[in-house]
Every structure is written in structure tokens, then in C-alpha cells.
C-alpha positions as CSV (number, residue, x, y, z in Angstrom):
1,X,-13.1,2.2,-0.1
2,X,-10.0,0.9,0.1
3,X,-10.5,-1.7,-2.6
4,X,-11.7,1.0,-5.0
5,X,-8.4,2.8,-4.3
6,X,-6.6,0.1,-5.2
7,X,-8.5,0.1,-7.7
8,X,-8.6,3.5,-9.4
9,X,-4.8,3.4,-8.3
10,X,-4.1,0.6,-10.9
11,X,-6.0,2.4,-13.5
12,X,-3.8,5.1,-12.7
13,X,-6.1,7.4,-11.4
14,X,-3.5,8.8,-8.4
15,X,-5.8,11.6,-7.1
16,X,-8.5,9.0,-7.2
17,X,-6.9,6.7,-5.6
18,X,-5.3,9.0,-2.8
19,X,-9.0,10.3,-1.7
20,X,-10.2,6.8,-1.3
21,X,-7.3,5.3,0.2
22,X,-6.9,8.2,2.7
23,X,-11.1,7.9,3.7
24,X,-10.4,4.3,4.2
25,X,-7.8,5.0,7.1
26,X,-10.2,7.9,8.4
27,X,-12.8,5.2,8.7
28,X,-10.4,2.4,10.2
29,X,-6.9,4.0,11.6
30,X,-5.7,0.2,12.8
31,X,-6.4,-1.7,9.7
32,X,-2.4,-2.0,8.1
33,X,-4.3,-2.7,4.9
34,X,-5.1,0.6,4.5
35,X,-2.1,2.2,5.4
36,X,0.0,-0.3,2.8
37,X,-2.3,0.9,0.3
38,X,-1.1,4.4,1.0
39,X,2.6,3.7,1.2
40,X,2.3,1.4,-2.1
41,X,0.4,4.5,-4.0
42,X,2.9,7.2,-2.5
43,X,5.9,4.9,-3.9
44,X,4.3,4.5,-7.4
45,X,4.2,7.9,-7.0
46,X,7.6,8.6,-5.9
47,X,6.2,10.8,-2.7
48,X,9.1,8.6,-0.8
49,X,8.6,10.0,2.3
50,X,4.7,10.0,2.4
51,X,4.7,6.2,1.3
52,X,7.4,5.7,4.1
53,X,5.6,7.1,6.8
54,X,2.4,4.9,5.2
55,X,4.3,1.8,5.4
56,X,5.7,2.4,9.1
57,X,2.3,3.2,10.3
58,X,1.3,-0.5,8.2
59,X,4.1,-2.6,10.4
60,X,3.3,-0.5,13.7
61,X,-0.4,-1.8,13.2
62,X,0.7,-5.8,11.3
63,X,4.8,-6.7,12.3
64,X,4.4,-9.9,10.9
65,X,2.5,-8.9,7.5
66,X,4.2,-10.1,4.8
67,X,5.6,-7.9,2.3
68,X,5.7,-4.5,4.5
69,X,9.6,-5.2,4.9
70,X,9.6,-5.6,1.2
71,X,8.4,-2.5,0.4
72,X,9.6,0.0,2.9
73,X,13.1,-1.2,2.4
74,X,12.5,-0.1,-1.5
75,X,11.3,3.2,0.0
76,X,14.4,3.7,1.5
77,X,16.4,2.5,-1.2
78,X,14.5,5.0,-3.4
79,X,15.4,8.0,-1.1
80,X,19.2,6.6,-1.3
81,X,19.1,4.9,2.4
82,X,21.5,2.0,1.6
83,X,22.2,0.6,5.2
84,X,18.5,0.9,6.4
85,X,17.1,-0.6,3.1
86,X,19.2,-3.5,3.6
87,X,18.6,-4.1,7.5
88,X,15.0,-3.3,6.6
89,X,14.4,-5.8,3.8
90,X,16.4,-9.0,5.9
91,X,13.8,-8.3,8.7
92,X,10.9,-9.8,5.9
93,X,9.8,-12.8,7.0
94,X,8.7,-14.1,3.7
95,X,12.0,-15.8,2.0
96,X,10.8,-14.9,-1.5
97,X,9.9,-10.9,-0.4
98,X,13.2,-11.0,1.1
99,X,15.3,-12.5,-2.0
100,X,13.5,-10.0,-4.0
101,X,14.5,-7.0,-2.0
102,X,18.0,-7.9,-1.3
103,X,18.5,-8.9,-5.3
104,X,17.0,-5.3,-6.4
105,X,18.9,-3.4,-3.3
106,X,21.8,-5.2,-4.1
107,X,21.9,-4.1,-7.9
108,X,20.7,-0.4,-6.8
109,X,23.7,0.1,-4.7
110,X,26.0,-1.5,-7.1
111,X,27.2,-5.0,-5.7
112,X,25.9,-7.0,-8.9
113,X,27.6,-10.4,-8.2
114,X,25.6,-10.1,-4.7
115,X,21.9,-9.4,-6.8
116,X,23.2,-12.2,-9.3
117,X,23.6,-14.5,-6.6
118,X,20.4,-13.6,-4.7
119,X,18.2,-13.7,-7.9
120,X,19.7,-17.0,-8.3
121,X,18.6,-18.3,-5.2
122,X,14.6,-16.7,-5.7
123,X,14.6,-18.6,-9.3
124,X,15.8,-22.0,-7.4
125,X,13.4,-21.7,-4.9
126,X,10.5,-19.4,-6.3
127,X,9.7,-19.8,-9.7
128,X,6.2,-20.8,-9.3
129,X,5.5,-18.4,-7.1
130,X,7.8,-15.4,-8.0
131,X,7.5,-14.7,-11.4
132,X,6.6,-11.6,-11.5
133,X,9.4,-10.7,-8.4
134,X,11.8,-12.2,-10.7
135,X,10.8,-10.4,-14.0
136,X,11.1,-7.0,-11.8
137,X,14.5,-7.9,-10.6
138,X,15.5,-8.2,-14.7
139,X,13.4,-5.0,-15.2
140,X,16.0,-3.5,-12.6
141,X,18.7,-4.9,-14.3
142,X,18.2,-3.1,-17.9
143,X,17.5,-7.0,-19.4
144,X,14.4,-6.4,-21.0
145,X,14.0,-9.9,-23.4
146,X,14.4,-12.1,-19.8
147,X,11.6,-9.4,-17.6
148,X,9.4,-10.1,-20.3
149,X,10.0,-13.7,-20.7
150,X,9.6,-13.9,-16.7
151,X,6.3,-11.6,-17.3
152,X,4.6,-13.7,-19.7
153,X,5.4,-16.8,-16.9
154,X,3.6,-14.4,-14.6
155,X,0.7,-14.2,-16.7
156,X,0.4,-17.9,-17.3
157,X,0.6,-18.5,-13.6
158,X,-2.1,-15.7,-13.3
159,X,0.5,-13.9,-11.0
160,X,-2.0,-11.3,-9.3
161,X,0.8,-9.0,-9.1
162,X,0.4,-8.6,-12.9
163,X,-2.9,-6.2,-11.2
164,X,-0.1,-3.5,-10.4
165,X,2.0,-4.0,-13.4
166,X,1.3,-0.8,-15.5
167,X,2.4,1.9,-13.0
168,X,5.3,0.0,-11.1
169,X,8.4,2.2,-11.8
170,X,10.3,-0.6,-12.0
171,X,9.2,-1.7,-15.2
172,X,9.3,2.0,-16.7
173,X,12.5,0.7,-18.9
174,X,10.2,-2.1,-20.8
175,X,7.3,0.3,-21.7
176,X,9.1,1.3,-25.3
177,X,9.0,-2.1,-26.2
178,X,6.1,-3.5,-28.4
179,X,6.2,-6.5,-26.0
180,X,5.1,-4.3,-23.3
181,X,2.2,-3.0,-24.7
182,X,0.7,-6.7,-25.4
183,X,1.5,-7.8,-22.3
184,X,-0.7,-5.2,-20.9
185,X,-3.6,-5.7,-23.3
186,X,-3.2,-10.2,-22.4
187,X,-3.9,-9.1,-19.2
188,X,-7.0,-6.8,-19.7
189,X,-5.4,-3.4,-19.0
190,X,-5.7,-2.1,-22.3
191,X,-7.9,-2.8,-25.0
């Protein structure tokens, strides 16, 4: 169930996605999985505090789990939480979700030299791993010729974040762009 609702949530079907996701932690309350599934549809759908209460219940159930960290503290950067975002993203145990977090935070709550300095550092160390982190970070930044260029990486590395790609409000910005729309077809999510 809770693979379909990822499922149906990347195909944008949110009402889908929410009934098959919240049937999935019915039928297994201590599996974090299902409850990240939650928080991640709740943030795609900007229901901050649902997805936040998701992603706590996630690292009550999985502390170590990488990427929970990640996406709470954008959560709480979404509902304007500066200070908790921040202490919330350098508890990610996974250098390259961390570096992400703190570049986007950083350029959210305007210290750009800070974000500069921290994508420079995910680049360095992350490239082959990160691509599509990185082309989110220039999403973030307004800098849509160097998201793409870190996109099409992405998709050459068969990134499997490039899965969630379509509905991630981070990349809202690059959607006008013709770029955009053969991006998403490369990668099978439009014909």
C-alpha cells in the first residue's frame, strides 16, 4: 500500500495517495516508512503541519534514518521556523542530506554567502551522488540554466530522486521553461 501511494503520489494523484498512505500506517503504526511517506505527501502538499507531525512520528519510530532530519527541517523552514529548521537539519547524519538542508535553509532565511558556501562544499564532495540535491538548491536559488544543467546530471546518473521530480515545490520556478517539460518526458513522466 504504501508503495502504491508513493506511487499515485508521484503521478500526482494527492487524494490517492493520502488514502493509501494513511491505510499503510493503519496496517503497520511502527514502520517510519509509512509515516515519511505521509510527511513527504503533506509537504508536497504544503499541509506543513500534517507533514510535520508525519515526519516526527517517522524519527520517533527510525532516529537514525537518513533523510528524516532533511525533510522535517524543510517543514519547518516552510512554516517560517528559522532556528528549529536549522538545529533540526545539523542533527542529519547523512553529510550530503545535511549540506543540502543547510544550503536551501540558509538561502530561505537570507544568509546567501552561507548557502554559497555550503552548496560549494555538497558539489566538492557529492556530485555523483547529489545531483539532483544540487539542482534543487539552484532551483531555490532562482538559477534555472544551472538546476537544469544539474537535472539533466541527475538523469544520466539515473538519480532516483528524478521519481519525485514533477510535484516538488521546489522546482515550481523551472516548470515555464521548455527545458522542463523534456526533462520530464526523458524520464517517462510525460509522454
Amino acid at each position: 500500500m504504501r508503495t502504491a501511494g508513493v506511487l499515485a503520489q508521484y503521478r500526482g494523484r494527492f487524494e490517492e495517495a493520502e488514502r493509501l498512505l494513511l491505510a499503510s500506517v493503519r496496517q503497520d503504526p511502527l514502520n517510519a516508512g509509512g509515516h515519511s511517506g505521509l510527511g513527504q505527501l503533506y509537504r508536497v502538499m504544503e499541509r506543513h503541519a500534517d507533514a510535520e507531525a508525519a515526519f516526527r512520528k517517522a524519527l520517533e519510530l527510525a532516529p537514525l534514518r537518513v533523510g528524516l532530519h532533511q525533510a522535517l527541517s524543510l517543514v519547518l523552514a516552510g512554516a517560517g521556523r528559522d532556528s528549529e529548521a536549522l538545529a533540526t537539519a545539523n542533527a542529519e547524519r547523512a553529510e550530503w542530506a545535511r549540506l543540502t538542508s543547510l544550503a536551501y535553509l540558509h538561502q530561505k532565511f537570507g544568509r546567501h554567502a552561507e548557502s554559497r558556501e555550503t552548496l560549494r562544499k555538497l558539489e566538492a564532495g557529492y556530485a555523483d551522488e547529489a545531483a539532483y540535491q544540487i539542482g534543487a538548491i539552484y532551483a531555490a536559488y532562482g538559477e534555472v540554466d544551472n538546476s537544469l544543467t544539474w537535472l539533466e546530471r541527475a538523469r544520466d546518473q539515473r538519480d532516483s530522486g528524478l521519481s519525485s521530480i514533477q510535484y516538488e515545490p521546489v522546482f515550481r520556478p523551472l516548470h515555464g521553461d521548455p527545458r522542463w517539460a523534456e526533462l520530464l518526458k526523458q524520464i517517462g513522466l510525460t509522454t
